[in-house]
Steps between C-alpha positions, in 0.01 A plus 500: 500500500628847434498672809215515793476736738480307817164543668597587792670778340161652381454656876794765409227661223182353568391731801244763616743794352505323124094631493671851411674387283377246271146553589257197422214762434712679226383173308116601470508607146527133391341320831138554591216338644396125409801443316766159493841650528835332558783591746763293305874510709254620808760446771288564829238652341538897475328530196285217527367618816455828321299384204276320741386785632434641143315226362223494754308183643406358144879522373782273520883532565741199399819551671788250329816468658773263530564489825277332750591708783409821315160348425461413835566882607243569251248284658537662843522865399175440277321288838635808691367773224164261457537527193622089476160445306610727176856348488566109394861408518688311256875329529645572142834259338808692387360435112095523567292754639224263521174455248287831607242609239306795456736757712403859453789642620872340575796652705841420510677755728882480519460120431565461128873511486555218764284285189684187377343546167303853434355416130349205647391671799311789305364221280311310781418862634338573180275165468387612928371856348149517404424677225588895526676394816823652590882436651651759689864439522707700730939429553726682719692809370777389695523131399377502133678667225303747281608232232427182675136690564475506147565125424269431747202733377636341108407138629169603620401665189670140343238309690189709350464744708428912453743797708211703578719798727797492709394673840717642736581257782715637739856353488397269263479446132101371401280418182172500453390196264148360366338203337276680244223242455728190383 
């Protein structure tokens, strides 16, 4: 595997003061009520946690990860949250994501580059999207080259899918992608 953060490492970012600055409610242009979105790289759960709140009782949050232990931190900060009934968990493998259909949204937030295999990766992200749906990729400034960024967004567009916009993302590099009714 290329390399893994650690999960244990996660409790250096992934803590009350990272609210100000990657904000999970910054994401409610593409997340809204009733919708199926996916937390993919979810670590313990900032985002997912997040989204949950922004897709309401009648929506659905699939947090993938890795790691058991960072699925299990997601369990308890959801229970804790109560919002454990919007968010179903889901241990990926280093080369599947899982077989998830119909995903309205999909986030991978400072996750992509630690990918064995990205082309294959955006491929099985693309056959999760519904139709319209969208992929929000966000990489760290400091971590991922403006070039390597670029392969990256190139092998998306490779597996069928649309740049949409490139928002700003504090300290990070991020692309905006969609599945236009495939």
């Amino acid at each position: 595997m290329a390399h893994l953060c650690p999960w244990w490492l996660a409790y250096t970012f992934d803590n009350r003061l990272r609210r100000l600055i990657h904000s999970p409610e910054k994401l409610s242009p593409y997340v809204r009520p009733g919708m199926t979105v996916m937390d993919v790289g979810c670590g313990m759960g900032h985002f997912s946690l997040g989204m949950a709140g922004l897709v309401g009782d009648d929506g659905l949050v699939i947090s993938v990860d890795l790691q058991e232990e960072m699925l299990e931190v997601v369990q308890r900060r959801a229970e804790k949250a109560g919002v454990h009934h919007r968010i179903r968990t889901y241990q990926c493998i280093p080369d599947g994501i899982g077989n998830h259909k119909n995903v309205d949204f999909a986030l991978a937030f400072w996750m992509v580059h630690e990918v064995l295999n990205p082309n294959l990766f955006f491929e099985q992200i693309r056959s999760t999207l519904a139709n319209q749906g969208m992929l929000l990729v966000v990489e760290p400034r400091f971590h991922v080259s403006a070039k390597h960024f670029k392969e990256l967004t190139n092998g998306a567009e490779n597996a069928g899918l649309r740049l949409c916009e490139e928002p700003l993302v504090r300290f990070s590099r991020a692309a905006l992608f969609s599945r236009d009714g495939i």
